[in-house]
VOGU-3710 file (C-alpha; in Angstrom, 3 decimals, decimal comma):
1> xxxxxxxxxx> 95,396/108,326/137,226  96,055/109,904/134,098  94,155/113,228/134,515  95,906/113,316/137,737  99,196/113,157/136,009  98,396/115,732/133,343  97,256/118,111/136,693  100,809/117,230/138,569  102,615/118,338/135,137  100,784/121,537/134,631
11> xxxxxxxxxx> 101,203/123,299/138,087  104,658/122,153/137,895  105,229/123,957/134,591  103,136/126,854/136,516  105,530/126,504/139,408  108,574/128,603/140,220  111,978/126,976/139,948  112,696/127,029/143,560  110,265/123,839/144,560  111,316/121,883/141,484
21> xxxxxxxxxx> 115,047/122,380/142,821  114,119/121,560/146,127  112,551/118,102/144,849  115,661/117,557/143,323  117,674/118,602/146,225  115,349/115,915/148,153  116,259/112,806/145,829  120,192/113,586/146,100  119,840/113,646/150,207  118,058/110,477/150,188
31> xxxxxxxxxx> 120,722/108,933/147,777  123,706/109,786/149,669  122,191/108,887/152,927  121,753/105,075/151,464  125,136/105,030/149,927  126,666/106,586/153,188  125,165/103,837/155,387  126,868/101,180/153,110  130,407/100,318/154,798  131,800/99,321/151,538
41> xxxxxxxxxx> 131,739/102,681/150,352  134,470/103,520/152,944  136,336/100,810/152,110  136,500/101,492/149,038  137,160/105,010/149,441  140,418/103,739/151,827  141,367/101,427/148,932  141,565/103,945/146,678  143,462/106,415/148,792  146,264/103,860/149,152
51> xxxxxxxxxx> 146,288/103,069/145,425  146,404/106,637/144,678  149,795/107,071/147,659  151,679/104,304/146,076  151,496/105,487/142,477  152,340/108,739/143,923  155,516/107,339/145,703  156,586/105,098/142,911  156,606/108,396/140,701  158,571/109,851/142,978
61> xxxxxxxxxx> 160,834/106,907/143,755  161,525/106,897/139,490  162,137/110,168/139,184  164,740/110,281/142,030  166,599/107,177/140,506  166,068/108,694/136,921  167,988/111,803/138,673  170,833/109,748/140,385  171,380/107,716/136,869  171,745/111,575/135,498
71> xxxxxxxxxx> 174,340/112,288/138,312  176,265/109,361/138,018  176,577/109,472/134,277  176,427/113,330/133,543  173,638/115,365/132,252  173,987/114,400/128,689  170,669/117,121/127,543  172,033/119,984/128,600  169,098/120,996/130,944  168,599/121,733/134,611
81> xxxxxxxxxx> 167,292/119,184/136,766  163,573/119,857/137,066  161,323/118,929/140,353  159,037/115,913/140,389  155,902/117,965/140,671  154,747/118,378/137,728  155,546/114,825/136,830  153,796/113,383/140,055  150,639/115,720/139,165  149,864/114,452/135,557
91> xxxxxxxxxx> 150,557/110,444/136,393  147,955/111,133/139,724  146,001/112,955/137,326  146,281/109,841/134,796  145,516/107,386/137,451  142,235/109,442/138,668  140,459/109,717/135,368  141,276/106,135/134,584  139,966/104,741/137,492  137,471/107,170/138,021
101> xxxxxxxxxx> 135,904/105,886/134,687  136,028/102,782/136,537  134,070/103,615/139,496  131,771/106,083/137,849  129,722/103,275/135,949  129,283/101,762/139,139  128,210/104,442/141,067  125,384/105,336/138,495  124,410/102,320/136,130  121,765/100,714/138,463
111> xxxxxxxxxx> 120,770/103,814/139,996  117,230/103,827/138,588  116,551/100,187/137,872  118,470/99,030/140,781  115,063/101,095/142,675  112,885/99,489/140,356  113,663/95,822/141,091  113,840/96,572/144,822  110,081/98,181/144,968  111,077/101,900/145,773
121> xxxxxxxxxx> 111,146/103,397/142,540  107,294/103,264/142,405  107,207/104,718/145,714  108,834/108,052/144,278  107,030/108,108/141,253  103,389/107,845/143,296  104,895/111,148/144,963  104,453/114,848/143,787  107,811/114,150/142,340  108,165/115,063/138,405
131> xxxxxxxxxx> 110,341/112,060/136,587  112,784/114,918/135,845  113,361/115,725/139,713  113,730/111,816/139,883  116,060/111,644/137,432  118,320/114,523/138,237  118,055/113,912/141,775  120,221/110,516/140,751  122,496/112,214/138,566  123,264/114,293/141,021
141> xxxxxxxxxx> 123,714/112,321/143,907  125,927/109,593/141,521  128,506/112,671/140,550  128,592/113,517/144,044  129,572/110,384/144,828  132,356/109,848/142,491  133,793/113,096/143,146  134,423/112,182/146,443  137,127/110,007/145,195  138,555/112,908/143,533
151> xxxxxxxxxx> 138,491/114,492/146,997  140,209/111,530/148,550  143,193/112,106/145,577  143,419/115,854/146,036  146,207/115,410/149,213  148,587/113,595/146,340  147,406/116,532/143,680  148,660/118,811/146,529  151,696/117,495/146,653  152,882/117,430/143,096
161> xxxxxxxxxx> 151,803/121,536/143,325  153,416/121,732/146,388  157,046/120,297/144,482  156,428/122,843/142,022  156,274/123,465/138,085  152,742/124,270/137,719  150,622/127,041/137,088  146,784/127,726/139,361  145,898/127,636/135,627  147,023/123,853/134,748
171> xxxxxxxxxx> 145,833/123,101/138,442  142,412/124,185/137,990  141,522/123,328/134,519  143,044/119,879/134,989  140,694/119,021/138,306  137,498/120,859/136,648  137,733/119,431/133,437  138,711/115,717/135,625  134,969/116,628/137,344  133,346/116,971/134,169
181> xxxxxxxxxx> 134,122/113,756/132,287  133,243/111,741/135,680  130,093/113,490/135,621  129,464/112,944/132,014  130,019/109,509/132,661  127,901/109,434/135,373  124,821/110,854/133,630  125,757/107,946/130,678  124,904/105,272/133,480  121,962/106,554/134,824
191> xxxxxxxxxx> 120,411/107,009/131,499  121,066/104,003/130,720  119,432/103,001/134,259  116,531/104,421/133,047  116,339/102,614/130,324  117,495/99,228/130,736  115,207/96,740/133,163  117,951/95,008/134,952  120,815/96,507/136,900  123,278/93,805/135,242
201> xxxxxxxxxx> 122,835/94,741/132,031  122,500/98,183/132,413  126,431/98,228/134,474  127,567/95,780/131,857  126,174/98,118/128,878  127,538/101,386/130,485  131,308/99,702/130,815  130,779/98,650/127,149  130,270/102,906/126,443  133,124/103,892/128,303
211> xxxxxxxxxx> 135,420/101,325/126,493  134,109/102,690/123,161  135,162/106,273/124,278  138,346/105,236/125,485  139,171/102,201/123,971  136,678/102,554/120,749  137,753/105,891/119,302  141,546/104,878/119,152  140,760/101,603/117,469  138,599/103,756/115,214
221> xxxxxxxxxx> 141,564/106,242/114,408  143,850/103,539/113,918  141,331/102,109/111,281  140,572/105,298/109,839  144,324/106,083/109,612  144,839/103,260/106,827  142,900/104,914/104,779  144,246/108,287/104,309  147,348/106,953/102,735  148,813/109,649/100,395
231> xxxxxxxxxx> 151,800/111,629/99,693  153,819/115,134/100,859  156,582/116,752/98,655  159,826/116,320/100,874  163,810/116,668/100,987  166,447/114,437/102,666  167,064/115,929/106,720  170,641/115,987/107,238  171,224/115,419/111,073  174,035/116,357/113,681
241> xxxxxxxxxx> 175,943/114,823/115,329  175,254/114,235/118,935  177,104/112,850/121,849  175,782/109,413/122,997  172,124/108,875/125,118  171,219/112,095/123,500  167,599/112,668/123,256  165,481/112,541/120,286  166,564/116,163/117,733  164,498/118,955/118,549
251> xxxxxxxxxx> 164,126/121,822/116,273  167,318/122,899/115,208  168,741/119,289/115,634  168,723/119,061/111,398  168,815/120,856/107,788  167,169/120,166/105,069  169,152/119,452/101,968  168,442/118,188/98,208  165,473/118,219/95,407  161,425/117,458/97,048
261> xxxxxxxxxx> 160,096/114,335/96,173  157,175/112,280/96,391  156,937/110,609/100,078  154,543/108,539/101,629  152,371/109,614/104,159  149,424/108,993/106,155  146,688/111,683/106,619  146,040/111,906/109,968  144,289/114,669/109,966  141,678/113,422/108,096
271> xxxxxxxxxx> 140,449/111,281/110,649  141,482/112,687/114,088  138,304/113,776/115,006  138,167/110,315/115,833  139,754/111,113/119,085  137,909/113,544/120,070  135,560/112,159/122,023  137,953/110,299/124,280  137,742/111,679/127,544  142,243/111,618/127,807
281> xxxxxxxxxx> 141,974/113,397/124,850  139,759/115,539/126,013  140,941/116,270/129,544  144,879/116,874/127,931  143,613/118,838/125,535  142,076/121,400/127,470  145,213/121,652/129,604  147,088/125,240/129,455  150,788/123,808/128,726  153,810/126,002/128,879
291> xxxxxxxxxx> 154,805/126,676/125,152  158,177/124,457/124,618  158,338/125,356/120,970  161,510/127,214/121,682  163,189/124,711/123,762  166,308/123,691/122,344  165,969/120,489/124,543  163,501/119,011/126,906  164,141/115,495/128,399  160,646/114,065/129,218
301> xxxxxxxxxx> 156,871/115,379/129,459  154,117/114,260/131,216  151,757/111,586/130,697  148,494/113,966/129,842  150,920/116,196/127,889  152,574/113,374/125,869  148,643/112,475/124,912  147,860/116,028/124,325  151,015/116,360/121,964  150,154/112,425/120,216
311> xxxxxxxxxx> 146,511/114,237/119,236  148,179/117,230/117,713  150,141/115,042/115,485  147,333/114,033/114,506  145,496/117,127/113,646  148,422/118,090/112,345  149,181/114,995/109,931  152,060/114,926/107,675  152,294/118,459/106,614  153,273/119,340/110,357
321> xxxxxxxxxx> 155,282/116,335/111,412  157,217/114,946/108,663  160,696/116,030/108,433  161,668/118,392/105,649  157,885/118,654/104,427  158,188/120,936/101,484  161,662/121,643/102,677  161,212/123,083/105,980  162,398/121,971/109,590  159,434/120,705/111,450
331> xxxxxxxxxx> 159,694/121,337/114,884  159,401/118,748/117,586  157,010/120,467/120,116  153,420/121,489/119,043  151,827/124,216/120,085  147,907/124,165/120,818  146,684/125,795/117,467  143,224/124,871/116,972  141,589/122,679/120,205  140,084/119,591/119,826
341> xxxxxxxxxx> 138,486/119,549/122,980  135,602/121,654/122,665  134,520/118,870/120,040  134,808/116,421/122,055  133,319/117,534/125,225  130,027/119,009/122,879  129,745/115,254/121,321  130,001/113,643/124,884  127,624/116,155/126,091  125,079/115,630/123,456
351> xxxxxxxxxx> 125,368/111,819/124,173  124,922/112,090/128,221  122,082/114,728/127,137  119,930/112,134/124,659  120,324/109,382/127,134  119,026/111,544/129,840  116,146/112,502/127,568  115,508/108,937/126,878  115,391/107,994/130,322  113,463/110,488/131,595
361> xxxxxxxxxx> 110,618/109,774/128,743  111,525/105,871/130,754  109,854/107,321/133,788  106,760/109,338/133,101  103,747/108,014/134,483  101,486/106,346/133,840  103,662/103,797/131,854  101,950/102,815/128,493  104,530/99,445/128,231  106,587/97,740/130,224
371> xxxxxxx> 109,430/95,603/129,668  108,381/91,787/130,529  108,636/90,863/134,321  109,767/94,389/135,294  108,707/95,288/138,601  106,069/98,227/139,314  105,921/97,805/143,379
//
């Protein structure tokens, strides 16, 4: 058994690429033929098509009261009314990576061992099949099938483009970069399929890893941010006056006016790196906004943007925020200096990439040790 491993491993290091693609090409069509026979993957498909309409209509249904309120009462900011579209696209875009990092774990965390306790992962492994083809083969075929949910969202991403306010630019980067954390995700569960001997734990343990990315690095920034207390040199702003329900003061909305003194401050940017690897973080991030730092006023943004603008406060910390820091306006609106989501997406990347590794070392063969009362056929 062994020298015959050693035999399969060399000619397929002698091979060309082309049959170890078409192994793994092999494992993803007979993945998506089991999951396509299941009738609860349609249903759940339908389900979350009509989750994804109504939050689409209830963003349009507050933005068209929000409007009629402004009507009633009278413009107090000064702007144009704006179309819903870009306001639809970024809360559809909210709800599809949050739920999407939902159904991804699903889709992938029991991919491997979930074969192993039913007696077919042996089956592959006795074949000329290399544990990489294997392994890719359900990483594959697991992306594929949680992008189809992105698919059955794209009619609602449609129709925020079609009510305008966006660029192709926002459009695409926001849907690719949307693929890549649900595949990132996806390649967490199955290397942790890999790993783990029962499908329970191995769903339960992936859900714990996406908390920690989305959950886990804000606690951690909130934790790290009470301990970067220190202090900026800063004047007194002196505000104007503004008529009532007015918005928050942008740029020019204050002076600054008497000696710099000793403030309090916290250090953010000390510790956002911390948020980095958060896949909101890093989706918003990556986003090509339209610069606003010369907007006099602006109402509302979206939900990515308003999480794209909370993490360059961060980076930013005091020296960037604080009013009258070192006696100079601050404005409002921050413009994408230095990106944090390159950082991010190379830390989640080197995670997904180590627990591939890992699982992949799970299923060479022959196996020296086996968990107790795992399966082998």
């Amino acid at each position: 058994m062994s020298s015959m491993t050693e035999n399969r491993e060399e000619s397929a290091r002698r091979a060309a690429p082309g049959p170890y693609l078409a192994g793994v090409a092999h494992v993803v069509a007979l993945e998506l033929k089991q999951r396509l026979r299941s009738r609860g993957w349609y249903i759940m498909l339908a389900i979350w098509f009509a989750l994804t309409g109504l939050v689409t209509w209830l963003t349009w249904a507050s933005w068209s009261a929000s409007n009629a309120f402004r009507r009633d009462f009278g413009d107090v900011s000064g702007t144009a009314f704006t179309g819903p579209g870009s306001l639809i696209f970024e809360v559809v875009l909210a709800f599809v990576l949050l739920f999407a990092l939902l159904v991804a774990p699903a889709l992938s965390a029991n991919a491997v061992n979930g074969d192993r306790a039913g007696g077919t992962l042996a089956i592959l492994q006795v074949t000329l099949l290399e544990p990489g083809q294997i392994l890719w083969g359900k990483f594959f075929a697991a992306w594929a099938a949680a992008l189809a949910f992105l698919v059955a969202s794209t009619p609602f991403l449609v129709i925020g483009v079609a009510l305008g306010g966006l660029t192709p630019a926002y459009i695409l980067v926001s849907v690719v970069m949307l693929a890549v954390e649900v595949g990132i995700v996806c390649a967490i569960g199955v290397g942790i399929s890999a790993l783990a001997g029962r499908p329970l734990f191995s769903i339960v343990v992936t859900y714990l890893a996406v908390a920690g990315l989305v959950v886990g690095t804000v606690i951690s920034f909130g934790l790290g941010t009470g301990l970067t207390q220190g202090t900026v040199m800063a004047n007194n702003p002196q505000y104007r006056e503004y008529a009532p329900l007015q918005s928050e003061p942008t740029d020019a909305a204050y002076t600054c006016a008497g000696p710099l003194r000793e403030q309090s401050a916290m250090h953010t940017e000390r510790v956002a790196w911390t948020l980095a690897m958060n896949p909101f973080v890093v989706v918003a991030d990556a986003i090509p906004y339209p610069d606003r730092t010369s907007q006099q006023n602006f109402t509302s943004i979206g939900a990515i943007e308003g999480i794209s603008q909370a993490a360059r406060q961060a980076m930013a910390g005091p020296e960037g925020t604080t009013a009258c820091v070192n006696g100079k306006v601050r404005p409002t609106y921050l413009g994408q200096k230095t990106p944090l989501w390159p950082l991010g997406l190379g830390l989640q990347l080197v995670l997904s990439g180590l627990l591939l590794w890992l699982g992949w070392r799970s299923l060479r063969t022959p196996a020296r040790k086996l968990a107790r009362g795992t399966r082998i056929a």
